[in-house]
N, C-alpha and C positions, 0 to 999 in steps of 0.2 A: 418533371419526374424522371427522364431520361437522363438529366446530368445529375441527379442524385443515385440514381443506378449504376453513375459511372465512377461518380466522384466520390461514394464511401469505401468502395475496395480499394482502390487506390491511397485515399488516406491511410487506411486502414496497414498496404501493405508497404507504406513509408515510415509508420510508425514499428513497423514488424523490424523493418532492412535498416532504421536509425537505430535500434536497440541493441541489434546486435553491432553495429558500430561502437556505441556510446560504451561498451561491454568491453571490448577488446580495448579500447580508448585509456577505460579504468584501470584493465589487467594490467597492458602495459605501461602506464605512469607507475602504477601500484611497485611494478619488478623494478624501474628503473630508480626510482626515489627511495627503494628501500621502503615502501609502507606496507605494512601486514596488510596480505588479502584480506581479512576480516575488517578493517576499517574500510576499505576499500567499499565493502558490500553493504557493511553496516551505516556508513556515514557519505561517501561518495555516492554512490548508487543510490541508497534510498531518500537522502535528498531532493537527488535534482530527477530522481521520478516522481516528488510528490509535490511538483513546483504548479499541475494544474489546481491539485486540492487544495494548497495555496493560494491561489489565485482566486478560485471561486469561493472560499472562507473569508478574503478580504472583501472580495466584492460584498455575499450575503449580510454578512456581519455590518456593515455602512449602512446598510438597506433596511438592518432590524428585522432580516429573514434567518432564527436563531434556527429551526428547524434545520433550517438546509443546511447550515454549518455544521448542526451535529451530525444531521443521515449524511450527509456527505462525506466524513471523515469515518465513520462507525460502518458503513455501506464501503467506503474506500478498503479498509482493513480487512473485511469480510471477503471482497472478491479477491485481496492481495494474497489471502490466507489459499480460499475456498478456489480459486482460477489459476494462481500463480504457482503456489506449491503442488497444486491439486495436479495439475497437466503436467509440471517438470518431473512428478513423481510417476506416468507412466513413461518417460522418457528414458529416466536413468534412477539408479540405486543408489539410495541416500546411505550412509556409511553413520553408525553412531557420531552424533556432535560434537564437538570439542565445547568445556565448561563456559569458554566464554559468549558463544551462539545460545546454549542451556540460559544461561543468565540474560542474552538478550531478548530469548522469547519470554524469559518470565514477568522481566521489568515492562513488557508490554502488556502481557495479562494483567500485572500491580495497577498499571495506569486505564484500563478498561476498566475493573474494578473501583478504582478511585472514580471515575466519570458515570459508572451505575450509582455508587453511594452516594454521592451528588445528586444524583435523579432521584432517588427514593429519598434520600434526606431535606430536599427543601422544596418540594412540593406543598407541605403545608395542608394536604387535602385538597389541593386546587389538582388543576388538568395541566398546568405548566412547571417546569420549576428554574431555578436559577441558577445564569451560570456567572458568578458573581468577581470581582475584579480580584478578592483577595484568593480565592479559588486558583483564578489564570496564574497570578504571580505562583502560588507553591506550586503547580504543574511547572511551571518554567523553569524556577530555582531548580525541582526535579530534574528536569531535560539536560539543563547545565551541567548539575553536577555527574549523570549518566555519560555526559559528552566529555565529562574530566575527566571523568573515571575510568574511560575505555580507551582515549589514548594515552593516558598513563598507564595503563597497564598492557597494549597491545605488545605483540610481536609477533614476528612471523617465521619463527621456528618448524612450523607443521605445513607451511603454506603448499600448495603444490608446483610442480616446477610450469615454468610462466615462459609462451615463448613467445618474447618480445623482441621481435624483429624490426618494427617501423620505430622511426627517430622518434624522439619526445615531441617535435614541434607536433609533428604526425598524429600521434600519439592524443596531444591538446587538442587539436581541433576536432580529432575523433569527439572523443569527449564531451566539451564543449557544444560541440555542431548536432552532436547527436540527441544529446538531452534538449535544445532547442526546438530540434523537431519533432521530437518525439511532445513536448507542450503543445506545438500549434496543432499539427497536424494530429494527436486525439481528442483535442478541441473540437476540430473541423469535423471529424470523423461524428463526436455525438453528437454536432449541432443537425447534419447531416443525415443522421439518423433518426432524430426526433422529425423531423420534416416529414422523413421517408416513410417514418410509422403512423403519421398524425394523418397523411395523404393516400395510404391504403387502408385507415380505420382503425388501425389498432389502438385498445384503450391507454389511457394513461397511466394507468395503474403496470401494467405491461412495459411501456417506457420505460421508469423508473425502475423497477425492478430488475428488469436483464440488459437496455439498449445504457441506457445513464450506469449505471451501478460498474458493470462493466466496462463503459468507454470512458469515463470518468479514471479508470485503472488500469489504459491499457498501457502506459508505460513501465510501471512496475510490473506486470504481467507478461508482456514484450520480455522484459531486462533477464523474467527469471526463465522464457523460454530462449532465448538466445545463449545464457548460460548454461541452459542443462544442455543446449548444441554443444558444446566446448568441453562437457563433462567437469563443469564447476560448481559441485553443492555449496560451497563454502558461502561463493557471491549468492545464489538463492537464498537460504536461511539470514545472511548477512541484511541483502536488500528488503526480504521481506519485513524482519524482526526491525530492522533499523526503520523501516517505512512506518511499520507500528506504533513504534515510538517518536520518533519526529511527527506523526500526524496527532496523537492520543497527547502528548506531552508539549510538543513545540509548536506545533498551529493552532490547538485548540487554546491553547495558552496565547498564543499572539493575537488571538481572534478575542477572547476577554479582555485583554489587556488594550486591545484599540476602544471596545464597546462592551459593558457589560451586556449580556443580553438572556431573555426566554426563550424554552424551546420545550414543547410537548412531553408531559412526562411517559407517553406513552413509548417513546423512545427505548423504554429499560428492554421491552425486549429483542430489538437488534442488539443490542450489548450482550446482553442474556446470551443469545446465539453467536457473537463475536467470542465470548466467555469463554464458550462449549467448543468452539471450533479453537482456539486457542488451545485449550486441554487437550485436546484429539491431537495437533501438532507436538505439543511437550510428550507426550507418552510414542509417539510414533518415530521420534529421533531418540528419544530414551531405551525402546526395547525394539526388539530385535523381530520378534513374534508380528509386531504392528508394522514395524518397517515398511514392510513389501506389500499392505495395504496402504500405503498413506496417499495416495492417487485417487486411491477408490475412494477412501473414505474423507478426504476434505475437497474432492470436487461434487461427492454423492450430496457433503452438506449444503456445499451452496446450491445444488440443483433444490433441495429441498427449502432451501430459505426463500429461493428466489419463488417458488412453488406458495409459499406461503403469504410472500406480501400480494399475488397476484388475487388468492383464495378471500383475504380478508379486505381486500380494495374493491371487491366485483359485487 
């Protein structure tokens, strides 16, 4: 028990000190190659922060554990929304959007949507429903042409000025080195924590819901507190909105397409509440009135979700 008292902060604050590396790593490749901040956030960033839920979609998925595929991914989104934006938003003052950020939080709400119609439409009256191979392939086709579509049209006309001082190699292995450990070591950090919870008694239901839910996402979470240090909304919105979408569209799509598979229809309402917390984010970078609550009000919701799977688990 001692070296798990010693060994989760620790993880915990290597995943903190990689992120903001893996951050400045992106800024400065972003200035030096000429790539618009908004790719940068949207496709760099939210990528290779979503390489554990990748990982553990591959594993479940082999395994024919369809549930976990989906609360994993539906649970990931929630805390990236509800922990990520939620904290960067008392940190710093989000500035209205630019159209293409608007666009990519919606195309994430589209594909939440599409994965609730999917649960309500092929349950069939049973308790499960399916998540079918021809299903995965149009998510994907989606993802692709989303992924065409935003580097064909990016630029970075509006970007903020970038100051990139360390060389490119420098630069890479930021990058690189940092999204690496920011994988193992929030691995390490939940496996870490499930121990530490299971060994002072706390239920399971409790795990899942705030120790998993959350370490599961704390690189994207890391990525968007280290940028609101920098005073960069752009990479927040980017990272999160693009983590949405790569996880809703691009993993849940690679994870049917290795295995069709089942998973609980009771699932619809973390969607449901991914939905609602999605709307809260589009209205809160749209007006100006909501703006300077958006801290309050999408870290208040996941306090409230996380509240509620404990309520209906106990």
């Amino acid at each position: 028990m001692i070296f798990l008292l010693v060994a989760l902060p620790l993880c915990l604050a290597v995943v903190v000190i990689s992120a903001g590396f893996f951050v400045k790593g992106a800024v400065s490749v972003a200035h030096r190659l000429s790539v618009p901040e908004f790719l940068v956030g949207s496709v760099i960033v939210a990528i290779g922060t979503s390489a554990p839920e990748m990982a553990i979609n591959i594993s479940a998925v082999l395994e024919g554990a369809g549930d976990i595929v989906i609360s994993n991914i539906v649970g990931s989104n929630i805390v990236n929304i509800g922990l990520g934006v939620g904290i960067a938003g008392f940190m710093l003052s989000f500035d209205r959007a630019r159209p293409e950020y608007m666009k990519s939080v919606f195309v994430g709400l589209l594909g939440t949507l599409a994965l609730l119609a999917n649960t309500l439409l092929t349950n069939a009256g049973m308790v499960t429903s399916q998540f079918s191979l021809v299903y995965a392939g149009a998510i994907l086709v989606a993802f692709a042409y989303y992924m065409y579509i935003s580097i064909r049209d990016a630029d970075g006309s509006d970007d903020e000025e970038i100051d990139a001082s360390s060389p490119l190699w420098l630069a890479v292995i930021f990058l690189i080195g940092g999204a690496a450990a920011m994988a193992l070591f929030s691995d390490l950090a939940v496996q870490y924590a499930v121990s530490l919870s299971k060994i002072m008694g706390i239920s399971e239901a409790v795990i899942g819901a705030t120790v998993i839910a959350a370490g599961g996402s704390l690189p994207e979470v890391s990525s968007c507190i280290a940028a609101a240090r920098i005073k960069r909304p752009n990479l927040i919105l980017g990272n999160v909105a693009g983590s949405q979408i790569f996880n809703i569209l691009g993993i849940l799509g690679l994870s049917g397409l290795i295995r069709p598979f089942d998973y609980s229809t009771v699932l619809w309402v973390d969607m449901a509440v991914l939905t609602g917390m999605t709307l809260i984010l589009l209205a809160c970078i749209r007006y100006f009135a909501l703006r300077r609550f958006i801290g309050t009000l999408l870290f208040g919701s996941y306090v409230c979700y996380a509240g509620y799977l404990v309520y209906i688990s106990t």
